[in-house]
C-alpha positions in Angstrom: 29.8 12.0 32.6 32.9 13.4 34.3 34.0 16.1 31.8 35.5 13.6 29.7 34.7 12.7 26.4 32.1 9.9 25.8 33.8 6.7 24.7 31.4 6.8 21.4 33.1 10.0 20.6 36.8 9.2 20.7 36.2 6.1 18.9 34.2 8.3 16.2 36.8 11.0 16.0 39.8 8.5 15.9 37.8 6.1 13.2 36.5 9.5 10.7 40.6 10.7 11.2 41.8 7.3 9.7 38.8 7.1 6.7 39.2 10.2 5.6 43.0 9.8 5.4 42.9 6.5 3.7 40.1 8.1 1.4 42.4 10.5 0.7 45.5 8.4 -0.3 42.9 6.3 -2.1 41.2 9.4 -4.5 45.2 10.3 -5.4 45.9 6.3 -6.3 43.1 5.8 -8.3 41.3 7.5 -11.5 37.7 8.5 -10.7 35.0 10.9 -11.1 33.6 13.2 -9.0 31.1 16.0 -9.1 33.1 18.8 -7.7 36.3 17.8 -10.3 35.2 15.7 -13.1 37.1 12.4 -14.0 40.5 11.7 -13.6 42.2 8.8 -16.1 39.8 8.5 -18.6 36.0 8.2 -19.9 35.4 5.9 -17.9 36.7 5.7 -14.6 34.2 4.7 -11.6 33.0 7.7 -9.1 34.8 7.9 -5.9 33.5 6.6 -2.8 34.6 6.2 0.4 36.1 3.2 2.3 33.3 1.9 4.2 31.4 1.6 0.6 34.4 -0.2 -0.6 34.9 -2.4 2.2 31.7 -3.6 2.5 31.5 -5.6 -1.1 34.2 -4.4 -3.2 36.4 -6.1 -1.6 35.6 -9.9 -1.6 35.4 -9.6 -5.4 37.8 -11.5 -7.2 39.6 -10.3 -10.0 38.2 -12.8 -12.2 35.0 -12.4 -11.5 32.9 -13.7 -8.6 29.1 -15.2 -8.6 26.1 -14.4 -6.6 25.9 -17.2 -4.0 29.4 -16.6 -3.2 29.4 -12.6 -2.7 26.3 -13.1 -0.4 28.4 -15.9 1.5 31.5 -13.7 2.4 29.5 -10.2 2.7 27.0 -12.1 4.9 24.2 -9.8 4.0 20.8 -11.0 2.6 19.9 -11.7 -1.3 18.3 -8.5 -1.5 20.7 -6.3 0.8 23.5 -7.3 -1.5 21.3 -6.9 -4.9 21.3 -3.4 -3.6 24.6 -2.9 -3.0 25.8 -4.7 -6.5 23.3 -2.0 -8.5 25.1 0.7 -6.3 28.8 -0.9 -7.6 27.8 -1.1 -10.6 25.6 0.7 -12.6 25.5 3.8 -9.8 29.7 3.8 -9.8 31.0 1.7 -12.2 33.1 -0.4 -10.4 31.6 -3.5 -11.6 29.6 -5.6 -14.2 28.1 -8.9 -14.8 29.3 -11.3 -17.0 27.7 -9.8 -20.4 30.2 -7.0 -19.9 27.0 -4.6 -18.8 26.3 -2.8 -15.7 23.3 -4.4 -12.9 20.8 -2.3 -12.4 17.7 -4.6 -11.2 15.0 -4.8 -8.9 15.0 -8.7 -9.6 16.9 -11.0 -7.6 20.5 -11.9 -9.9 20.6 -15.8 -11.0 22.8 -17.7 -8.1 25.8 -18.7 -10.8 25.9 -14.7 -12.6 29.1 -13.8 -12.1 29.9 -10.1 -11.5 33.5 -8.9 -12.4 35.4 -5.6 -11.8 35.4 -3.0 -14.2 39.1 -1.9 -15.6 38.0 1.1 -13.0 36.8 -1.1 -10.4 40.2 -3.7 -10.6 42.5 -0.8 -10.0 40.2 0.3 -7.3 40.4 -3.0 -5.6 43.9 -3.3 -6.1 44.9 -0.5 -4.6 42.6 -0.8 -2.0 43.3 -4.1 -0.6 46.4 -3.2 1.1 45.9 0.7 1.4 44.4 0.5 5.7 48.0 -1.2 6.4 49.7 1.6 4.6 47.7 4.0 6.9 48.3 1.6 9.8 52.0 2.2 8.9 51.7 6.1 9.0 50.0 5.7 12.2 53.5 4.0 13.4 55.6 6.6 12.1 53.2 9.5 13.6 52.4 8.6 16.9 54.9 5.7 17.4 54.7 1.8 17.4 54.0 1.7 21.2 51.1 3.7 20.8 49.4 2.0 18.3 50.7 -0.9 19.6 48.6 -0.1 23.1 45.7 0.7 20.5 45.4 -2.0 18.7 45.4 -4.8 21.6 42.9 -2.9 23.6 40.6 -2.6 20.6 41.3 -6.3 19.9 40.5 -7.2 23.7 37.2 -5.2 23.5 35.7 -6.1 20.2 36.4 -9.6 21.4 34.4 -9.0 24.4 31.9 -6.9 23.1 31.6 -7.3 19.1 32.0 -10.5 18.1 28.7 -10.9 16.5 28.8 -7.4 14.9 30.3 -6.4 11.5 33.5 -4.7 10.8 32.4 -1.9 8.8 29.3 0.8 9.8 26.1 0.7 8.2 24.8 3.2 5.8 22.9 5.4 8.1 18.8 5.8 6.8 15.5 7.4 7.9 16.3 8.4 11.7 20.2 7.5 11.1 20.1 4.2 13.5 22.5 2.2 13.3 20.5 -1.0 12.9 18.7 0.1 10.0 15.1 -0.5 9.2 15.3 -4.2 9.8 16.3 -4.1 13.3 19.7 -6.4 14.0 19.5 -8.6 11.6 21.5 -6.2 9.6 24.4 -6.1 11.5 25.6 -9.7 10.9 29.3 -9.7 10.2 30.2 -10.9 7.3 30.9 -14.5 5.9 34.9 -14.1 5.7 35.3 -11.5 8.2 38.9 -11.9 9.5 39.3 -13.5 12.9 39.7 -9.7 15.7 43.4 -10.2 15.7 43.8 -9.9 12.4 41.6 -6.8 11.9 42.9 -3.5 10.2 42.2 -0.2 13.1 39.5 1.0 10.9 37.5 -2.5 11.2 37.9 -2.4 15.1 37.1 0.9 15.9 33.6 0.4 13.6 33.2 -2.6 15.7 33.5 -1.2 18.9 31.6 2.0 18.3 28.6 -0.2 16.2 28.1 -2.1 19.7 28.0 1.1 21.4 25.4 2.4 18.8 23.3 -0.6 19.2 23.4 -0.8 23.0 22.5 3.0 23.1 19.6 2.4 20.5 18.2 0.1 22.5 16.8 2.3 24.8 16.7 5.6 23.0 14.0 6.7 20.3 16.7 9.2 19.1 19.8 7.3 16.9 23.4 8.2 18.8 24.1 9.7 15.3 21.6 12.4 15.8 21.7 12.8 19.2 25.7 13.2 19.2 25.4 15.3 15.8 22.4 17.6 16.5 21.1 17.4 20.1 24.2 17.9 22.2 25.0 21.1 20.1 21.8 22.7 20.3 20.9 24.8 23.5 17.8 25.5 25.0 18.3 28.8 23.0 18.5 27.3 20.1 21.0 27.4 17.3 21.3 28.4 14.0 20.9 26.2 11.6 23.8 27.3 9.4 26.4 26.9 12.2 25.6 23.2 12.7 28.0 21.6 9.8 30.8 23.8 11.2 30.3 23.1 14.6 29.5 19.1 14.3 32.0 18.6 11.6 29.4 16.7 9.4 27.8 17.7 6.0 24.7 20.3 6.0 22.8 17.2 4.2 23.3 14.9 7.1 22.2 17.7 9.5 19.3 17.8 7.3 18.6 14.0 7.4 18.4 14.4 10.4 16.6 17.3 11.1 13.8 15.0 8.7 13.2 12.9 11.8 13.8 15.2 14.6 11.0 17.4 13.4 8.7 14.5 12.6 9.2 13.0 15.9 8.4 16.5 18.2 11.5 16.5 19.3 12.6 20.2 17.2 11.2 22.7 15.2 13.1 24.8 12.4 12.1 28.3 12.2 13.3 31.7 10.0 13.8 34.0 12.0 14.3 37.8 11.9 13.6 37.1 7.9 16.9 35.8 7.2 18.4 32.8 9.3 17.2 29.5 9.9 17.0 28.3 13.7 16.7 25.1 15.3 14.9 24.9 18.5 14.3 21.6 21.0 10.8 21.2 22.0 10.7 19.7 25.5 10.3 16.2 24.6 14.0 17.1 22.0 15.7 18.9 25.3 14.8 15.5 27.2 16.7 13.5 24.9 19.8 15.8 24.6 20.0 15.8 28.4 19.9 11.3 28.2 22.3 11.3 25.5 25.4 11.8 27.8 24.1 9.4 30.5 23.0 6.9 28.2 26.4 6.1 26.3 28.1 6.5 30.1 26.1 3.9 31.3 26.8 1.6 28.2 30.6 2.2 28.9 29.9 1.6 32.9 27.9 -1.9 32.0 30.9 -2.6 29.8 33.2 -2.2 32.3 31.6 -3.7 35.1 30.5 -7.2 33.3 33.9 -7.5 31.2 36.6 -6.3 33.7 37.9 -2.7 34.0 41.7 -3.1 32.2 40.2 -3.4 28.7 38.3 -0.5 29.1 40.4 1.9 30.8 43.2 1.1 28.4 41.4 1.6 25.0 39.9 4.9 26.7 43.2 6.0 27.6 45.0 5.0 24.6 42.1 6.9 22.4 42.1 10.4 24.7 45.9 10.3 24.2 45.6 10.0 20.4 42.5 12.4 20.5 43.9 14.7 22.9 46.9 15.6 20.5 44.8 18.0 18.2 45.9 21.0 19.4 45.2 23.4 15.9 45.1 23.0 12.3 47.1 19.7 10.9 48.4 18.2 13.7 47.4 15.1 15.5 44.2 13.3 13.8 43.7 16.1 11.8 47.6 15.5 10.9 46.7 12.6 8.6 43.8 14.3 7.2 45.3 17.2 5.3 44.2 16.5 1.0 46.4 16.2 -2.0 45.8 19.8 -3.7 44.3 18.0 -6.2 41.6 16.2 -3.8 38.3 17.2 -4.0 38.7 18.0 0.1 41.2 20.5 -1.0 38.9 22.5 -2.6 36.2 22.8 0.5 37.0 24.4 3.8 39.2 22.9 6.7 37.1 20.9 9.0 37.5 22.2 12.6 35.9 19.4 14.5 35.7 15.8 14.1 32.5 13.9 14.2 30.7 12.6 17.3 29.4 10.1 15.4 30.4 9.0 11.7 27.7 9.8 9.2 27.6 7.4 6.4 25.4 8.2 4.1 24.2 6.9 0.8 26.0 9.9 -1.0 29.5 8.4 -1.3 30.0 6.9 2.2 32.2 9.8 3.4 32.2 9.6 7.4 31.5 13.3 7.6 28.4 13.0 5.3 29.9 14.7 2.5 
């Protein structure tokens, strides 16, 4: 690299900016439950998850009710990837039930024809959320001006369509190792049924296409996931670090550091230590400072292959136009972290200002949140 920013990370920083400020809009528009707060609205409101949780099967359910066969043919995932995912909805949040009027929560397979139908929660939810990322899009325009998004938005458009066309427009939940791919390789990253043709695409689904091809072409050739090599590795020096000062300098949850410090020690490539009684300490072992130092070169040289087999102006542009929008944090609330600032009454409210945005989104199977929380 050339001092600049990795692609991976402007796309990352740009994409966590716009969840977490249509998360934020969404917690204020619609009652919920959360740990930190309790329920808002009622009884029985659904728990509060992020968008990529939403977007990945709340969405294409209709507000009469929708069956089996045809959730797994617009999600595109497989039988038992969305029998997962309808559990979570349901009997996990509350945002849906089957046609009994009682939550899913099974292991089995559901019967094609079973329908599954929002919850009172869960058809506010979907109201709201269905036209929520253009309201964001729309704060984008009045924040950093039409032209600029504008310039965004067709050099996203030109990439994905380049790059992403057979990839998904949401991020995975990130597992064991945080890859991308997930345990089953690629086959989890086909898009789904009714994904909307690139042109059409809110921000938020381009930038997770873009940066999902990224994460795929970088975990192709690394051992280490681009989630913890951005996260964990590149902050660590051959000193060490301690482990409390992670979350704060990575901008990602202390439990995502963790689920990745899970593989990082199991691998050889770090060891966590107390030291001087007290603080916890991460140190690389060789193998650990070998993969820090390819981390930089290997998302460079997916960026350079990009560039060099798909013609330098789609490139360039969507680099520039994401340092630009990047580039305009200069302290507390402005730029990105502009868009970011909580409701009072938002559970982010109540924990402390983030002073860095992600390298790499960490979507976990807690909520969803990009920062792991």
């Amino acid at each position: 690299m050339d001092g600049r920013l990795p692609l991976s990370t402007l796309l990352s920083q740009t994409l966590v900016a716009f969840i977490v400020e249509f998360d934020n809009e969404f917690e204020h528009r619609t009652p919920h439950r959360t740990s930190l707060l309790g329920a808002t609205g009622g009884r029985f409101v659904p728990w509060l998850v992020s968008m990529a949780f939403l977007a990945k099967v709340l969405r294409h359910v209709d507000e009469e009710g929708t069956t089996f066969d045809e959730l797994k043919r617009r999600t595109g995932l497989k039988a038992q990837q969305l029998n997962q995912w309808l559990t979570r909805l349901s009997a996990w949040w509350g945002y849906l039930m089957v046609g009994n009027g009682l939550p899913w929560n099974s292991k089995r397979l559901p019967a094609a024809g079973l329908i599954f139908r929002p919850t009172p929660g869960g058809l506010k939810a979907i109201q709201e959320f269905r036209p929520l990322e253009g309201i964001v899009e729309k704060r984008w325009v009045r924040r950093f001006g039409l032209d600029e998004v504008s310039r965004l938005r067709e050099a996203l458009v030109e990439v994905a369509g380049r790059v992403a066309t057979g990839l998904p427009d949401s991020l995975p939940i990130l597992g064991f190792g945080l890859f991308s791919a997930g345990p089953e390789g690629e086959a989890e990253l086909r898009p789904a049924g009714d994904e909307a043709p690139i042109s059409e695409m809110g921000l938020a689904g381009l930038l997770s296409k873009v940066l999902l091809a990224i994460a795929v072409e970088f975990e192709r050739v690394s051992p280490v996931s681009l989630a913890a090599s951005a996260n964990v590795l590149r902050l660590t020096p051959d000193e060490g670090i301690r482990l409390r000062d992670l979350p704060r300098l990575s901008g990602v949850s202390k439990e995502s550091i963790g689920m990745a410090l899970t593989f990082l020690e199991a691998r050889g490539y770090a060891q966590v230590k107390t030291e001087a009684g007290k603080d916890k300490w991460l140190r690389l072992t060789e193998k650990g400072v070998g993969a820090r130092e390819r981390y930089p070169i290997l998302v460079d040289e997916v960026e350079e292959r990009w560039r060099g087999a798909r013609g330098v102006d789609g490139i360039d542009a969507l680099r520039e136009s994401l340092e630009r929008l990047v580039g305009a944090y200069d302290g507390p609330w402005t730029g990105l972290f502009e868009g970011m600032k909580p409701y009072p009454d938002g559970w982010r409210a109540h924990v402390p200002v983030p002073e860095n945005l992600p390298h790499f989104p960490m979507i976990l199977h807690r909520g969803g949140y990009p920062d792991g929380s």
